[in-house]
mmCIF file as Biopython writes it, N, C-alpha, C and O atoms, coordinates in Angstrom:
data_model
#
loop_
_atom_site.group_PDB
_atom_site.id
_atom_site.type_symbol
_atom_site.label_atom_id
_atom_site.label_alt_id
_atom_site.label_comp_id
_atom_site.label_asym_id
_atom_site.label_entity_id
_atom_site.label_seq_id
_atom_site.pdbx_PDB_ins_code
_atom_site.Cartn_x
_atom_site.Cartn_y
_atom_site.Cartn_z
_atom_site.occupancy
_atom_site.B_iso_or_equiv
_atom_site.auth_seq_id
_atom_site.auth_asym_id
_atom_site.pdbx_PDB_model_num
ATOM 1   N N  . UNK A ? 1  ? -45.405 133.575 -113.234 1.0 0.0 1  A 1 
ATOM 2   C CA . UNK A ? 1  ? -43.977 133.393 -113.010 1.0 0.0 1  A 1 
ATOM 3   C C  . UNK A ? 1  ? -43.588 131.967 -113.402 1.0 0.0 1  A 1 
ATOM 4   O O  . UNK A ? 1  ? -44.240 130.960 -113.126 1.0 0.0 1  A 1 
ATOM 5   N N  . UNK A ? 2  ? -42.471 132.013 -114.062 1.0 0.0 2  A 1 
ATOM 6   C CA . UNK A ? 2  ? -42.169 130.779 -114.310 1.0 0.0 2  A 1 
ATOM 7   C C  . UNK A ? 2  ? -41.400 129.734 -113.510 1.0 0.0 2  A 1 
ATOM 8   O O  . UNK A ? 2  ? -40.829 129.983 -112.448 1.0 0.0 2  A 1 
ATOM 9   N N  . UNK A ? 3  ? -41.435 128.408 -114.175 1.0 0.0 3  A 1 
ATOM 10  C CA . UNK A ? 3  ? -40.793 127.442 -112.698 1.0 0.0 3  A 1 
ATOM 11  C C  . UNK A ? 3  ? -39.307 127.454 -112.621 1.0 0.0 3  A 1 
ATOM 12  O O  . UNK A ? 3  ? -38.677 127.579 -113.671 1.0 0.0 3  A 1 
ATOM 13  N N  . UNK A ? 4  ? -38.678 127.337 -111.481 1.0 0.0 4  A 1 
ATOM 14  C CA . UNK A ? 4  ? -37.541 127.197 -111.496 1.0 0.0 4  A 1 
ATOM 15  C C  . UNK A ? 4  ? -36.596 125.833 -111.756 1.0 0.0 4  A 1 
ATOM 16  O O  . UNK A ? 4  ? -37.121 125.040 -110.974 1.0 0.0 4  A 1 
ATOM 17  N N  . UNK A ? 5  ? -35.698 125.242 -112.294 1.0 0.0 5  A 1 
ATOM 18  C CA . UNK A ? 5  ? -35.307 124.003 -112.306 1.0 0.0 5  A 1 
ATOM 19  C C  . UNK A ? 5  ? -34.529 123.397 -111.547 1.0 0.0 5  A 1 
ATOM 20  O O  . UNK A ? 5  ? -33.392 123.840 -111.386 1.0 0.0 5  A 1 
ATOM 21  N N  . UNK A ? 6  ? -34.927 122.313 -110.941 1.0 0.0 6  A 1 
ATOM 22  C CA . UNK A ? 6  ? -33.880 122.157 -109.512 1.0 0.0 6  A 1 
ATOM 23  C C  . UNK A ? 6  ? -32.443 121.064 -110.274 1.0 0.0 6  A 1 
ATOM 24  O O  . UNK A ? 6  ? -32.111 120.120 -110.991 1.0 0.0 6  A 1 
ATOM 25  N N  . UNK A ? 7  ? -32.063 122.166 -109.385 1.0 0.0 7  A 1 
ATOM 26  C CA . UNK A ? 7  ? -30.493 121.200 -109.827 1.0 0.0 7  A 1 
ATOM 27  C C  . UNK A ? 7  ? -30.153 119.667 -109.219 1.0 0.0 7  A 1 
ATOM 28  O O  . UNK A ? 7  ? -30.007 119.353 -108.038 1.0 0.0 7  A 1 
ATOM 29  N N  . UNK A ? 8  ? -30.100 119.077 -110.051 1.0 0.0 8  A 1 
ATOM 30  C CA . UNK A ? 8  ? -30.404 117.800 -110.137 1.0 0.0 8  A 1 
ATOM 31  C C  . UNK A ? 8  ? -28.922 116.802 -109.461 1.0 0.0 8  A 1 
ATOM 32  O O  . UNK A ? 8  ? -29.078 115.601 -109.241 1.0 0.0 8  A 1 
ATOM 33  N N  . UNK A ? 9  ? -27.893 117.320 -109.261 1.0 0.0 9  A 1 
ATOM 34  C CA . UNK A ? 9  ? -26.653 116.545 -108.341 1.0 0.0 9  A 1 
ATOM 35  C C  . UNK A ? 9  ? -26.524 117.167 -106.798 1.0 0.0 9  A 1 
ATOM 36  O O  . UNK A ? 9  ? -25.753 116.869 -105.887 1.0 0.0 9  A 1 
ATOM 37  N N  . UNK A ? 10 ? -27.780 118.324 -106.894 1.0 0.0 10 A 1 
ATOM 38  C CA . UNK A ? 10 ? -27.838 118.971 -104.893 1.0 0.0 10 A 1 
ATOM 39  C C  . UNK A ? 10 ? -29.169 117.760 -104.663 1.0 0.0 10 A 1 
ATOM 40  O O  . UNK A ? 10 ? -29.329 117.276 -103.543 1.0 0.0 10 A 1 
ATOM 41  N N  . UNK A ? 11 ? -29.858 117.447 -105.553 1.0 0.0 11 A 1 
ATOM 42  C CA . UNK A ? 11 ? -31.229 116.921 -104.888 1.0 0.0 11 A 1 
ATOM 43  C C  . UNK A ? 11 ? -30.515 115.531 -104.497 1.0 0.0 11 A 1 
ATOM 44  O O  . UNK A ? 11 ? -30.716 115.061 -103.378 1.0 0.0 11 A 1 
ATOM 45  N N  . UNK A ? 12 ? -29.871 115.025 -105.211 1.0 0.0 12 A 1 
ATOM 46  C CA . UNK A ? 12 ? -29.153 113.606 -105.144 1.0 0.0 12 A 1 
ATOM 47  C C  . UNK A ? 12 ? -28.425 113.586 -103.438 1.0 0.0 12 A 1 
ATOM 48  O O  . UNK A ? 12 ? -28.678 112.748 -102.573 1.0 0.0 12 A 1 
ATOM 49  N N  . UNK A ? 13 ? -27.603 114.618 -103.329 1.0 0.0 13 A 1 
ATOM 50  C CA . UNK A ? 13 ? -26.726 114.934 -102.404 1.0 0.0 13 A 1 
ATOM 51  C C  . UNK A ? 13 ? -27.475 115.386 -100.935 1.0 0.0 13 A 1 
ATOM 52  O O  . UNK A ? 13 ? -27.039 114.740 -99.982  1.0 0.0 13 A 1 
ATOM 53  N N  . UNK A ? 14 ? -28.232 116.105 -100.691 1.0 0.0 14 A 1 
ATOM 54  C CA . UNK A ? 14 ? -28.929 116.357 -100.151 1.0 0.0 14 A 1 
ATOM 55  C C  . UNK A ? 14 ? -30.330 116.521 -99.430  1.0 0.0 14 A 1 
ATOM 56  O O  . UNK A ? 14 ? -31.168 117.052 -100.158 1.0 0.0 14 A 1 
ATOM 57  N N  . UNK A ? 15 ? -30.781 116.176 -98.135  1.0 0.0 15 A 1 
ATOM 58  C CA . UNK A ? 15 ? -32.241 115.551 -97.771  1.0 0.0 15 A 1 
ATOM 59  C C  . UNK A ? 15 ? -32.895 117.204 -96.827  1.0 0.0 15 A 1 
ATOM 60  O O  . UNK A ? 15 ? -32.129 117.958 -96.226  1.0 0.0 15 A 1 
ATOM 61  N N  . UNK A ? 16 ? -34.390 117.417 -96.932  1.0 0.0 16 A 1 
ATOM 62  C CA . UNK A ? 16 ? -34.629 118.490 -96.035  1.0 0.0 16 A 1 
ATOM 63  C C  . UNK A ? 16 ? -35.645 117.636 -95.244  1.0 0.0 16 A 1 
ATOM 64  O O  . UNK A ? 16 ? -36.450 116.863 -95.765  1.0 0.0 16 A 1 
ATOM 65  N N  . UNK A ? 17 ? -35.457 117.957 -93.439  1.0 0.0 17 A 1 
ATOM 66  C CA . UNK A ? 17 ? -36.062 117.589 -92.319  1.0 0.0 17 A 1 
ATOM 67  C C  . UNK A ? 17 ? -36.691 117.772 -92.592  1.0 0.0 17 A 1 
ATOM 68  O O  . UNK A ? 17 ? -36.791 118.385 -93.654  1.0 0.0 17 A 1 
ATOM 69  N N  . UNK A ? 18 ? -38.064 117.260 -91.601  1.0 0.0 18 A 1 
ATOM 70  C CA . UNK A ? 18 ? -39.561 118.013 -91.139  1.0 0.0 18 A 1 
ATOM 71  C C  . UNK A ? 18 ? -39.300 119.331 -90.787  1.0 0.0 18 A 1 
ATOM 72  O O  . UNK A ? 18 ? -40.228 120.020 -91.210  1.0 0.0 18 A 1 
ATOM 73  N N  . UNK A ? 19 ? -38.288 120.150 -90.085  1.0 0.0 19 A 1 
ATOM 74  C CA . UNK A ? 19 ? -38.232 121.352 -89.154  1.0 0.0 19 A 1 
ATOM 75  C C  . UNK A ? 19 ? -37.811 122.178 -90.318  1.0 0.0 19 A 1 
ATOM 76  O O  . UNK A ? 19 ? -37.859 123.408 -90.290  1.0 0.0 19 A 1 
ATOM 77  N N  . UNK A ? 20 ? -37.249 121.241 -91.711  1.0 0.0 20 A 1 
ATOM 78  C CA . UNK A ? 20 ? -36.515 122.759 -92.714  1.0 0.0 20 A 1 
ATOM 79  C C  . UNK A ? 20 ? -34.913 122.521 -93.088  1.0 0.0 20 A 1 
ATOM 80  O O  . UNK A ? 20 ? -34.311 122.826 -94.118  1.0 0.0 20 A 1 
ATOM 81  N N  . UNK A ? 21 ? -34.445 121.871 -91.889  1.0 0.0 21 A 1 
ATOM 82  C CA . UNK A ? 21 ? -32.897 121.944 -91.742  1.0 0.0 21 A 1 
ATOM 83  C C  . UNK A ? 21 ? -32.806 121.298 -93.083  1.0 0.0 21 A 1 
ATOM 84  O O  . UNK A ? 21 ? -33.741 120.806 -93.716  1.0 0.0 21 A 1 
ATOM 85  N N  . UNK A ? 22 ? -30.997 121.399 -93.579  1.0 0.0 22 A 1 
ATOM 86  C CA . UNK A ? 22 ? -30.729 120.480 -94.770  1.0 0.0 22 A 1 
ATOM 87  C C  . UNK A ? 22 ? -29.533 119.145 -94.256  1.0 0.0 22 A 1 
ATOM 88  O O  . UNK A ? 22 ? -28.392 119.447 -93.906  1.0 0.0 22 A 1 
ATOM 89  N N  . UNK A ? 23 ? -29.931 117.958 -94.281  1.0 0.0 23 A 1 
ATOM 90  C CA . UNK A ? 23 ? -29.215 117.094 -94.255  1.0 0.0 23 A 1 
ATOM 91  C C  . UNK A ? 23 ? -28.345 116.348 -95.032  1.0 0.0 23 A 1 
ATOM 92  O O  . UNK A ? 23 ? -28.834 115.692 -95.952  1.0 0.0 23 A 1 
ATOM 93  N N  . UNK A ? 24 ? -27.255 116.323 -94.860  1.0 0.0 24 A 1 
ATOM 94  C CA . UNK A ? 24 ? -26.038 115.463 -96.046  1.0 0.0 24 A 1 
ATOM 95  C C  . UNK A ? 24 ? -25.262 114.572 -94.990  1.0 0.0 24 A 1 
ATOM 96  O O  . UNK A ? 24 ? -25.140 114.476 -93.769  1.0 0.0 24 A 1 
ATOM 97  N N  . UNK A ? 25 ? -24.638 113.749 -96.594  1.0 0.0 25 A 1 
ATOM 98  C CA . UNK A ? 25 ? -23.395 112.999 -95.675  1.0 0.0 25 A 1 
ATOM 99  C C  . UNK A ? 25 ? -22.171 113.844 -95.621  1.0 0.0 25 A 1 
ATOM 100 O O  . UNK A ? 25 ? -22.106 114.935 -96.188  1.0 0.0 25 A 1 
ATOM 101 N N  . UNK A ? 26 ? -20.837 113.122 -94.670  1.0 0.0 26 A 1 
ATOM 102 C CA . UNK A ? 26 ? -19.535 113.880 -95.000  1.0 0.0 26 A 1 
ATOM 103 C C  . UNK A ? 26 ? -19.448 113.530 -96.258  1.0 0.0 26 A 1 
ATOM 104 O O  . UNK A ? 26 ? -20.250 112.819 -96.863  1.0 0.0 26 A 1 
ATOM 105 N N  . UNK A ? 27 ? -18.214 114.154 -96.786  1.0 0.0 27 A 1 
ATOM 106 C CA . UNK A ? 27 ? -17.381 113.721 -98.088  1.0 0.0 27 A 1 
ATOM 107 C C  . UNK A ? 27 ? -16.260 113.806 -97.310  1.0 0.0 27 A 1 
ATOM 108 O O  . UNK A ? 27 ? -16.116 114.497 -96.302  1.0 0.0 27 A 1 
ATOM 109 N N  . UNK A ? 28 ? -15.157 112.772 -98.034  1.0 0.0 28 A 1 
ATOM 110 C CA . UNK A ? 28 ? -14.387 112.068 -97.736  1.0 0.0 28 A 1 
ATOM 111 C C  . UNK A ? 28 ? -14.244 111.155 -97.513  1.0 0.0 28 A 1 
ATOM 112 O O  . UNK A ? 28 ? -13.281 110.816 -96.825  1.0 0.0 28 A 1 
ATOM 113 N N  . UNK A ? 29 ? -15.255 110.184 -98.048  1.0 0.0 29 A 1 
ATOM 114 C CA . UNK A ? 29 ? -15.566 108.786 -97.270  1.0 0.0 29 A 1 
ATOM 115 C C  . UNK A ? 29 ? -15.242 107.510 -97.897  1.0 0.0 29 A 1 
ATOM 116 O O  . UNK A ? 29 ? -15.193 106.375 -97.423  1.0 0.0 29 A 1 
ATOM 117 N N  . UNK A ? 30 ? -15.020 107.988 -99.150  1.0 0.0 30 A 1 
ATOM 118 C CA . UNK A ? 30 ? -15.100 107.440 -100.339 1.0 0.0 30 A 1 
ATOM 119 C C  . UNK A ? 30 ? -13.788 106.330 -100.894 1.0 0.0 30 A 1 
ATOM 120 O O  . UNK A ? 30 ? -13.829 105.102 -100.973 1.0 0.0 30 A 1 
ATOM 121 N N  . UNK A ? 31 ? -13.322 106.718 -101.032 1.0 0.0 31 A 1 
ATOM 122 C CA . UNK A ? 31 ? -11.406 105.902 -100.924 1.0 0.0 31 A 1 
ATOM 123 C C  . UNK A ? 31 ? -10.328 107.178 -100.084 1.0 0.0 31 A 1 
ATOM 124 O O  . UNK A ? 31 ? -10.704 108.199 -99.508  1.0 0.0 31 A 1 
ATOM 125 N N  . UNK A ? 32 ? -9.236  106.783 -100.235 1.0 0.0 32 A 1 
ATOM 126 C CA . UNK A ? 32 ? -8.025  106.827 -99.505  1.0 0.0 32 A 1 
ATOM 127 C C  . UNK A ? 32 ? -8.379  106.654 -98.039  1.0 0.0 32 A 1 
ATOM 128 O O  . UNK A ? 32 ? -8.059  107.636 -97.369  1.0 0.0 32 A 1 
ATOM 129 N N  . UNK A ? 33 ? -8.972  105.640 -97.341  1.0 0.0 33 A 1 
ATOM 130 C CA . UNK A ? 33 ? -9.662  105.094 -96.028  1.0 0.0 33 A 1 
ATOM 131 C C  . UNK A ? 33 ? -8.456  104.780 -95.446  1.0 0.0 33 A 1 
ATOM 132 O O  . UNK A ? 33 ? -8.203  105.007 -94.262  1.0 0.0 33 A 1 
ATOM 133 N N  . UNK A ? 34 ? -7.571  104.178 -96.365  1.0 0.0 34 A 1 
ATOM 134 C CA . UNK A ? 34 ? -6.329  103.405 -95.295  1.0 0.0 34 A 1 
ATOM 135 C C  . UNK A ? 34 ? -5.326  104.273 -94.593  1.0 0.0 34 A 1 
ATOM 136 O O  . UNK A ? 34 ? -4.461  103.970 -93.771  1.0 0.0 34 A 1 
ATOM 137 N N  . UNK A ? 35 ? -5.712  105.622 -95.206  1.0 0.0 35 A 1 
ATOM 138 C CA . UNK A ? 35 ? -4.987  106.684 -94.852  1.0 0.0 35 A 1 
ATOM 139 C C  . UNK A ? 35 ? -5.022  107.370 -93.421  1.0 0.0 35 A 1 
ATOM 140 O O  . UNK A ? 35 ? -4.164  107.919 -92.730  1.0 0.0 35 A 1 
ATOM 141 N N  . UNK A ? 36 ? -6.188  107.145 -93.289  1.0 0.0 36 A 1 
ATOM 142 C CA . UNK A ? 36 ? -7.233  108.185 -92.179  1.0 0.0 36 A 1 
ATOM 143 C C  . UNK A ? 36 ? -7.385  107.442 -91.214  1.0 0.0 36 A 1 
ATOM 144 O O  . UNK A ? 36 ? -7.287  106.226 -91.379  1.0 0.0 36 A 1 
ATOM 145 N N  . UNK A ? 37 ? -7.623  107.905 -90.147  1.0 0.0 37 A 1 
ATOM 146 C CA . UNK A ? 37 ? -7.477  107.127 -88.655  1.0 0.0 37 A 1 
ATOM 147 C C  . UNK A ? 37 ? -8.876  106.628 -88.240  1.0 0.0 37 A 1 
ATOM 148 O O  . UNK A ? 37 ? -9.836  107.267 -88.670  1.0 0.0 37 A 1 
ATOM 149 N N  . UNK A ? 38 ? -9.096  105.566 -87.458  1.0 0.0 38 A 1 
ATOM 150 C CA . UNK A ? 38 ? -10.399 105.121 -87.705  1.0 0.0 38 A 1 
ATOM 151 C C  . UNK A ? 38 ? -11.242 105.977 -86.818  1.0 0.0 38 A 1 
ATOM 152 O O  . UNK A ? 38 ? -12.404 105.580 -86.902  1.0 0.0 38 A 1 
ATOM 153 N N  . UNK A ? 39 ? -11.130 107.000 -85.995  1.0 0.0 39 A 1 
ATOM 154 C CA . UNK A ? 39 ? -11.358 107.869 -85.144  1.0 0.0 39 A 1 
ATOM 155 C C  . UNK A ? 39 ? -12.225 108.982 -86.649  1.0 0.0 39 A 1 
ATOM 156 O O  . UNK A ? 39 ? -13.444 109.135 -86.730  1.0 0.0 39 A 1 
ATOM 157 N N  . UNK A ? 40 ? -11.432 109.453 -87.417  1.0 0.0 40 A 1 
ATOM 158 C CA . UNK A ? 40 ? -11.987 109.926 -88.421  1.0 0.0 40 A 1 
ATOM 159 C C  . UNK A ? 40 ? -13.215 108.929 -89.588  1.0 0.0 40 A 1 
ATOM 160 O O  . UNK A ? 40 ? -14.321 109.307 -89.973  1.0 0.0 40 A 1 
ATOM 161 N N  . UNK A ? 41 ? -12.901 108.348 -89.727  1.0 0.0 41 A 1 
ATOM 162 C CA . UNK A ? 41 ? -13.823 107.543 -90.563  1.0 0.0 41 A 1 
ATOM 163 C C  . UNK A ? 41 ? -14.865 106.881 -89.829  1.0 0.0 41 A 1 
ATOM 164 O O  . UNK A ? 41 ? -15.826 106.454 -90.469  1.0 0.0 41 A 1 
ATOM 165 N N  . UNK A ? 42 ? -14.812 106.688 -88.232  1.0 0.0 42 A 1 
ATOM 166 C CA . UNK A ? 42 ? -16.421 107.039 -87.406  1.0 0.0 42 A 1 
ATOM 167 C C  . UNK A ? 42 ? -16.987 107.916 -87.247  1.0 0.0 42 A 1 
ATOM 168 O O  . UNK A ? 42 ? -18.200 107.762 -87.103  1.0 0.0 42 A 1 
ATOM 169 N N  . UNK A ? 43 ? -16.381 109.390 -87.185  1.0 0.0 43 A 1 
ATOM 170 C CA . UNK A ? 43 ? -16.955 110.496 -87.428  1.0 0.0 43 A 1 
ATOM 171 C C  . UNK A ? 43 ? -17.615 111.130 -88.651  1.0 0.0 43 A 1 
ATOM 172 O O  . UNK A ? 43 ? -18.360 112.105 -88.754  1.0 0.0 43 A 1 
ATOM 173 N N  . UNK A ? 44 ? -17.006 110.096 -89.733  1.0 0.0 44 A 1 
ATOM 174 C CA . UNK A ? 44 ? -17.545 110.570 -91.353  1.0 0.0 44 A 1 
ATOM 175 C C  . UNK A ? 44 ? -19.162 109.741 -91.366  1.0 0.0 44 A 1 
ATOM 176 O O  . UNK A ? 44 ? -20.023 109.803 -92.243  1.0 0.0 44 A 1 
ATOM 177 N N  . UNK A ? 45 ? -19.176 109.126 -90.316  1.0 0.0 45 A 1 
ATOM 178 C CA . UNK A ? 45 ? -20.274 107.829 -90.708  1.0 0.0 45 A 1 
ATOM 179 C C  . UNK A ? 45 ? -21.468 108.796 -90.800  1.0 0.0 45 A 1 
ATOM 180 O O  . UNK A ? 45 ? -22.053 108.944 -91.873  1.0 0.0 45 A 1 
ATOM 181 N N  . UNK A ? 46 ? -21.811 109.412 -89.760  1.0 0.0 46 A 1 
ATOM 182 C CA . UNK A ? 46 ? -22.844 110.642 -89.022  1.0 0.0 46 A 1 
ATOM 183 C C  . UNK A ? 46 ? -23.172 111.247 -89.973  1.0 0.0 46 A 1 
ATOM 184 O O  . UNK A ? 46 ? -22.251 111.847 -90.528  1.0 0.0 46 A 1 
ATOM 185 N N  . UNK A ? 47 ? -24.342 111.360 -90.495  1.0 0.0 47 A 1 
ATOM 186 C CA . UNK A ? 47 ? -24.988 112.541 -91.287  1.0 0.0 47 A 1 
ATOM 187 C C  . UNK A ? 47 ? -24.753 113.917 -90.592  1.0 0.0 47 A 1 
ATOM 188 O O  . UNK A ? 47 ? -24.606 113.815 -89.374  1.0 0.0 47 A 1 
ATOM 189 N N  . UNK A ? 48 ? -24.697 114.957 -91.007  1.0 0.0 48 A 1 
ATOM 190 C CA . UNK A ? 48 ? -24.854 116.257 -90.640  1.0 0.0 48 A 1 
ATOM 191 C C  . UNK A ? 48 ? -25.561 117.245 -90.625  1.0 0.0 48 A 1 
ATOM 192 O O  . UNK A ? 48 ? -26.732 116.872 -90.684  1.0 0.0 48 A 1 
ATOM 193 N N  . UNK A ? 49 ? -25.486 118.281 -90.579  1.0 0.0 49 A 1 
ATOM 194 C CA . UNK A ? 49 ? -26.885 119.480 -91.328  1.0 0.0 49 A 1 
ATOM 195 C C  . UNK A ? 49 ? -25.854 120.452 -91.781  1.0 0.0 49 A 1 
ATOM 196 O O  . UNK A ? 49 ? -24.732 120.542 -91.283  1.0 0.0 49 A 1 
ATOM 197 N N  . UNK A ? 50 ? -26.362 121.251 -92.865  1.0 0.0 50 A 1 
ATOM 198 C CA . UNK A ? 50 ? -25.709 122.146 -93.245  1.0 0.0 50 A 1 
ATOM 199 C C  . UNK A ? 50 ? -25.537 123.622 -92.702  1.0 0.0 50 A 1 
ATOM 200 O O  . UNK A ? 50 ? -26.492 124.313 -92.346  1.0 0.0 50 A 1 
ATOM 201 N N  . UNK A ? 51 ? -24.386 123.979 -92.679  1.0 0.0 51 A 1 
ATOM 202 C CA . UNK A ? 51 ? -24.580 125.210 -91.974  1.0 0.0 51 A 1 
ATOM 203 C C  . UNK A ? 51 ? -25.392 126.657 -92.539  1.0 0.0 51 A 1 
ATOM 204 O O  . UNK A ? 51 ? -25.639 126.959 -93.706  1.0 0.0 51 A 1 
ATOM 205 N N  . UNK A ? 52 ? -25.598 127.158 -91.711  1.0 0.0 52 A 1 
ATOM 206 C CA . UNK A ? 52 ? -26.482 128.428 -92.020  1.0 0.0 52 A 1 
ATOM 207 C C  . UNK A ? 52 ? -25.812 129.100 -93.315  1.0 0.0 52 A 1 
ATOM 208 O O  . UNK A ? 52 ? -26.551 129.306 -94.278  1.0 0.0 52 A 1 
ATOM 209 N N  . UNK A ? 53 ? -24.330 129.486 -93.403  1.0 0.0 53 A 1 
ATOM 210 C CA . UNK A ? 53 ? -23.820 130.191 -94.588  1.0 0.0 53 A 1 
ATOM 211 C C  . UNK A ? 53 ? -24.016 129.307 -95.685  1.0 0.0 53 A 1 
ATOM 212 O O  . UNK A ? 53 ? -23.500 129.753 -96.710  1.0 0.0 53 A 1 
ATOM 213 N N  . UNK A ? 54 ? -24.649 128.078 -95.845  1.0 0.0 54 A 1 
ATOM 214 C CA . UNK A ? 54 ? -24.917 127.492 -97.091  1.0 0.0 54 A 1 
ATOM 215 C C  . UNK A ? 54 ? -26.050 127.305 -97.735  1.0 0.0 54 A 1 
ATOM 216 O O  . UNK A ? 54 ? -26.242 127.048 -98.923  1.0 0.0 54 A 1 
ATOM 217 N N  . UNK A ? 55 ? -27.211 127.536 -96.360  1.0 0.0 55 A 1 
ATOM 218 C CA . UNK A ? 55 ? -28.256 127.301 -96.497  1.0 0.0 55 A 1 
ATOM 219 C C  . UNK A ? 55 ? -29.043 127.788 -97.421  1.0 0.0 55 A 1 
ATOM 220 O O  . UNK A ? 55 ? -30.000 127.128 -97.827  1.0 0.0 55 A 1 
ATOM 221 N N  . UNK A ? 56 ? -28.708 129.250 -97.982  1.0 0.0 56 A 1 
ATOM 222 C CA . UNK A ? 56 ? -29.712 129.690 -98.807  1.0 0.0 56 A 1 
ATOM 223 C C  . UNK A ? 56 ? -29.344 129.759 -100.092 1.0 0.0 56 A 1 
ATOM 224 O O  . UNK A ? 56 ? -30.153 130.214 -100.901 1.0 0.0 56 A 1 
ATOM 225 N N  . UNK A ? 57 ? -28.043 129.317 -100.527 1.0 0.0 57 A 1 
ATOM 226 C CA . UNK A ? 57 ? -27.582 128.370 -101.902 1.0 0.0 57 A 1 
ATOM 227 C C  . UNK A ? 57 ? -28.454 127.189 -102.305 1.0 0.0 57 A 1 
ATOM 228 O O  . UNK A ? 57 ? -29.205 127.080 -103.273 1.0 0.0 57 A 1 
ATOM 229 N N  . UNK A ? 58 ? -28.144 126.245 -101.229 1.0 0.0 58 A 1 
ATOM 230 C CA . UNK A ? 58 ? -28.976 124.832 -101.461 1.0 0.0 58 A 1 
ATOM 231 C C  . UNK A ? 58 ? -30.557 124.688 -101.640 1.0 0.0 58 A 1 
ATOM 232 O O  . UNK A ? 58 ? -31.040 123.773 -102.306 1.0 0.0 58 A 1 
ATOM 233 N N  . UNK A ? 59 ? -31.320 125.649 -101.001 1.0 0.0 59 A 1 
ATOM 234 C CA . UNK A ? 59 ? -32.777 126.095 -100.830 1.0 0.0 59 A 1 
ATOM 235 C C  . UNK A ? 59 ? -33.066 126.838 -101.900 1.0 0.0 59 A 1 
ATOM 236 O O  . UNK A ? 59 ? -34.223 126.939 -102.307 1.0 0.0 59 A 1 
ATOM 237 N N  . UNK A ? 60 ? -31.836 127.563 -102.592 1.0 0.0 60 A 1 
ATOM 238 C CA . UNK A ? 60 ? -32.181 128.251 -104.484 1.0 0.0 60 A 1 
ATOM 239 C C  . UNK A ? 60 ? -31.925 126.984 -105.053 1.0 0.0 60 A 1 
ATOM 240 O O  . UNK A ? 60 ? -32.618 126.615 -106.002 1.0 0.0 60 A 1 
ATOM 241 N N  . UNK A ? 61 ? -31.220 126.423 -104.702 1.0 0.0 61 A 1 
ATOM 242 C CA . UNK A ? 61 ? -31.106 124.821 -105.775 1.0 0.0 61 A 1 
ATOM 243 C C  . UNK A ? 61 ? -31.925 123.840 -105.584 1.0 0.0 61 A 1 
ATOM 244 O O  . UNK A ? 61 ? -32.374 123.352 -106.621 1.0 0.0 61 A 1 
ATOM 245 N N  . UNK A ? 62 ? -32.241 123.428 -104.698 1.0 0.0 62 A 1 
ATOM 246 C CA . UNK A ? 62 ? -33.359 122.519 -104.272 1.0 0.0 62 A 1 
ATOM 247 C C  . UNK A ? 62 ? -34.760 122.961 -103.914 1.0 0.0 62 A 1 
ATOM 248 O O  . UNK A ? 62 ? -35.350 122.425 -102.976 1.0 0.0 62 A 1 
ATOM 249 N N  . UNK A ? 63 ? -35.494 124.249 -104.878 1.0 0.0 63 A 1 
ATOM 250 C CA . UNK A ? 63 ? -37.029 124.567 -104.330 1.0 0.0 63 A 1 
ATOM 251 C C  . UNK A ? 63 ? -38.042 124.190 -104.478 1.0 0.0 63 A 1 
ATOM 252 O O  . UNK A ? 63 ? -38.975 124.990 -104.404 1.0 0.0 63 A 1 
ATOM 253 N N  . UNK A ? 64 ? -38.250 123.017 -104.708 1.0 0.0 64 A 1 
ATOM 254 C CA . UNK A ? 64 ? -39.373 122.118 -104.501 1.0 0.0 64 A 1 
ATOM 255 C C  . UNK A ? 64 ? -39.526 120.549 -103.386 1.0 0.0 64 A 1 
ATOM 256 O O  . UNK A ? 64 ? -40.272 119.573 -103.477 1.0 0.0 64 A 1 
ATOM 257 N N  . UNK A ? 65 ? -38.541 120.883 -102.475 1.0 0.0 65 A 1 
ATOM 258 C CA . UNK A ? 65 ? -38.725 120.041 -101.457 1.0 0.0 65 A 1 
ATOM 259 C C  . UNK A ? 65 ? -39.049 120.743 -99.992  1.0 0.0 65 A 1 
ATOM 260 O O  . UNK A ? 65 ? -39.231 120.040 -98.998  1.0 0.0 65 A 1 
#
């Protein structure tokens, strides 16, 4: 069977735990800041995990981590 090629702007974007989970940052973080309340832009700080309905997109795109 042949290898698959991992897509190369999810590997950038995205980290996998010890346990499996997939870790990212928010988006939105980036400019229009002066806009957004600083209540929001402490909450963007926090890494996240991805939710289950995405999970097995990112795990076909990223299968060698």
């Amino acid at each position: 069977m042949g290898k698959i090629k991992t897509h190369k702007a999810s590997a950038k974007r995205f980290s996998f735990t010890g346990t499996g989970k997939i870790k990212m940052n928010h988006p939105g973080k980036r400019h229009k800041t002066g806009l957004k309340p600083s209540k929001t832009k402490r909450a963007l700080r926090k890494a996240a995990y991805v939710s289950d309905a995405r999970y097995d997109d990112l795990k076909r795109m990223i299968p060698y981590k």
